[in-house]
Structures are given as C-alpha cells and as structure tokens.
BAPA-123334 format. One record per atom (N, C-alpha, C, O): z, y, x. Coordinates in steps of 0.02 Angstrom, whole numbers, plus 50000, padded with zeros to 5 digits. Layout:
<nodes>
ZYX...
</nodes>
This chain:
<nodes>
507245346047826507945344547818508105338547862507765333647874508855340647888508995335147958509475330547912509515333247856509745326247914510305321947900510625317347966510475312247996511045321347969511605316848027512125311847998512625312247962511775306448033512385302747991512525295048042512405294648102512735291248009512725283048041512265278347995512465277547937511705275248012511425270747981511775267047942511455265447892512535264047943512795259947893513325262047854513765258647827513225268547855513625272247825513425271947743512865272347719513985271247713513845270247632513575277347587513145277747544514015282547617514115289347611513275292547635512965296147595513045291147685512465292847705511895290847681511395294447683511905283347649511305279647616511295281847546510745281547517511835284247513511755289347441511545295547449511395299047401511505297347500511355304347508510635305847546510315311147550510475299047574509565300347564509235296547513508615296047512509645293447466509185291647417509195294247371508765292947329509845300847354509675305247325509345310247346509125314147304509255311347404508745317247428507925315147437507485319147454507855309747426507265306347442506965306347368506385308147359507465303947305507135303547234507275308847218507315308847157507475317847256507275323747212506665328547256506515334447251506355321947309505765325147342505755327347412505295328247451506515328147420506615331247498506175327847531505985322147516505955331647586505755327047622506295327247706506305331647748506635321347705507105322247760507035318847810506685314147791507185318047873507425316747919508025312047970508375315048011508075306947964508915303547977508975302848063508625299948104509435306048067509835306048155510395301948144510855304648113510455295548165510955291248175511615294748237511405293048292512125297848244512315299748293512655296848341512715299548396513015289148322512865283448363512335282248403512365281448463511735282148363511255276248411510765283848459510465284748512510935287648399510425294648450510785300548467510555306048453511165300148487511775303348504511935311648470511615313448421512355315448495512365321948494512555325548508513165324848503512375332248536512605335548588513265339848563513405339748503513695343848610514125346648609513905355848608514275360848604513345355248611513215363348566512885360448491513035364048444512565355848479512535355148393513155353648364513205355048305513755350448397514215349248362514525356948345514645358148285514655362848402514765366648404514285372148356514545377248334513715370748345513475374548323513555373148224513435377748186513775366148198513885363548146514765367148150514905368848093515275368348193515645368348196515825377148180516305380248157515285378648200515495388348170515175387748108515465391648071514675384548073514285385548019514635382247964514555383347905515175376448000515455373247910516195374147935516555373147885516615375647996517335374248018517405367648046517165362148030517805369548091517845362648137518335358848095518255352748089518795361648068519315356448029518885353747988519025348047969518465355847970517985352947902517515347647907517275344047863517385347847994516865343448040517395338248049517245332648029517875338848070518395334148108518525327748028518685329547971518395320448053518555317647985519205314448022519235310148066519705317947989520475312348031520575307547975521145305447974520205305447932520265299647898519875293547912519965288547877519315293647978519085287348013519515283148042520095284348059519235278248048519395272948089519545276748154520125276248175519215279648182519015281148259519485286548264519555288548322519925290448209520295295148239520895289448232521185288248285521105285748176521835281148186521885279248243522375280848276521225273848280521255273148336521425275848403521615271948447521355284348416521645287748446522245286848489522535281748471522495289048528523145290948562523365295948539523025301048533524175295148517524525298048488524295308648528524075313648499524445307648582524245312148619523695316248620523715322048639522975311948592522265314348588522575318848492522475324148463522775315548486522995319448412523425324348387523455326648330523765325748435524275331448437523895337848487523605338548541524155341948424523895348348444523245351248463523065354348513522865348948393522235350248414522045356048379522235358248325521595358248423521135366548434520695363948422520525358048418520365371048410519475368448397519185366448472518825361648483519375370248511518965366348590519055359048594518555355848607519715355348584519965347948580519505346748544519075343248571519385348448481519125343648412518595342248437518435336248441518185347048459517325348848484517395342548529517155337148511517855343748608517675338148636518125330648617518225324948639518205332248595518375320948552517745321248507517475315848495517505326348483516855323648422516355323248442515875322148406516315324548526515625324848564515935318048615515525315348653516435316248615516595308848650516495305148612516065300948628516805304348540516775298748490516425302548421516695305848377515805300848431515225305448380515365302448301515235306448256515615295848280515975293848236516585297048197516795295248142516835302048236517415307048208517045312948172517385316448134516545313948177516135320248140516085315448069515785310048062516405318348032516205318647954515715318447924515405323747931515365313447880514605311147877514515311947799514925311347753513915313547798513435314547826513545323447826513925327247794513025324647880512985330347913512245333047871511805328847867512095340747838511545341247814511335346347853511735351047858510645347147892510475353947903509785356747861509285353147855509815362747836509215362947811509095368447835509545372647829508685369847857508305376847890508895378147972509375374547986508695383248004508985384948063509785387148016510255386448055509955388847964510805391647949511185388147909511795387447917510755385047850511205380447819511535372447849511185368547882511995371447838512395367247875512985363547793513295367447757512985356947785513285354247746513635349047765513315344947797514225347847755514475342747756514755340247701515015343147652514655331147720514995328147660514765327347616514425332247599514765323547583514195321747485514505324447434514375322047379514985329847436515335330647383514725333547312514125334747315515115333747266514705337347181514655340847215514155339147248514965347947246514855354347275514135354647322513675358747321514225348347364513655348047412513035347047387512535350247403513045342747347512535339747291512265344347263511655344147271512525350147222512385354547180512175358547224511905362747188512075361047295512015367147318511385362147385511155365647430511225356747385510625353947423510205352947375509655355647384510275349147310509785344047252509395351047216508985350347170
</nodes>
C-alpha cells in the first residue's frame, strides 16, 4: 500500500497512523519533496475522477489566476495538478495495481481499515 500525501499534512499523519496501528504495512510518497508524474496523476484521475482529485479548497488553488480557474476540463485539472502537486487532494491511497482512494473520509476508512 502507497500513500501519497505531504509530510505536514494533518490529514495524512492520521491516516498512517491509522493504517500503521491496523498493521498495514505502508509506504509514504511526499508529492512535494518526491514529486509526481502526470500519468499517475492521470492514472488516479480515471480510477477516483478528476473532480474528486482536484482539491479547490487549498491554499494553492485560491492562489491561482482567476483564468487558471475558469473553465476547467479534466486535461486543465491534470495539468495544474502535475504543475502544482499540492492541488491533488490528500492523502492519496493506492493499494494493489486498481484500488485508488482518496481523502480520509468514514467511507475511506471503512473500505481501507
């Protein structure tokens, strides 16, 4: 099991210490400091929805140009979330080559733990 996330992410440090105290044994990809490519984003992007990948509640999308934010497609989303890897919605779960999770929700919880 992969976990994509940001090292100081609050959202990401509950979600390997709950995966860590039910045994997982996981993995952490910072996507800041170790970047990520634009076919895993793409490939997280058919497996959970790009609207679902896209977090427009960061910092890093307010920051934006009005312009970078209007009218976005999934090709746009893909490339701003492979420019500013901080706009992908965290934490990111992969477990095996198909499952793909985003987000810590109960739902997520209940269907990784």
């Amino acid at each position: 099991m992969i976990l994509y996330g940001l090292k100081n992410c609050d959202t990401c440090k509950k979600a390997m210490k709950a995966l860590d105290a039910a045994g997982e044994s996981v993995e952490f990809h910072d996507v800041r400091a170790d970047g990520v490519t634009k076919a895993q984003i793409a490939k997280w992007a058919k497996a959970a929805g790009w609207e679902k990948l896209l977090n427009k509640a960061s910092t890093t999308w307010r920051g934006l140009d009005d312009s970078q934010k209007e009218n976005v497609t999934e090709k746009k989303a893909l490339a701003l979330m492979a420019e500013y890897p901080t706009l992908i919605k965290r934490p990111i779960i992969e477990n095996g080559p198909t499952q793909v999770f985003v987000g810590w929700s109960k739902d997520v919880q209940d269907k990784v733990l």
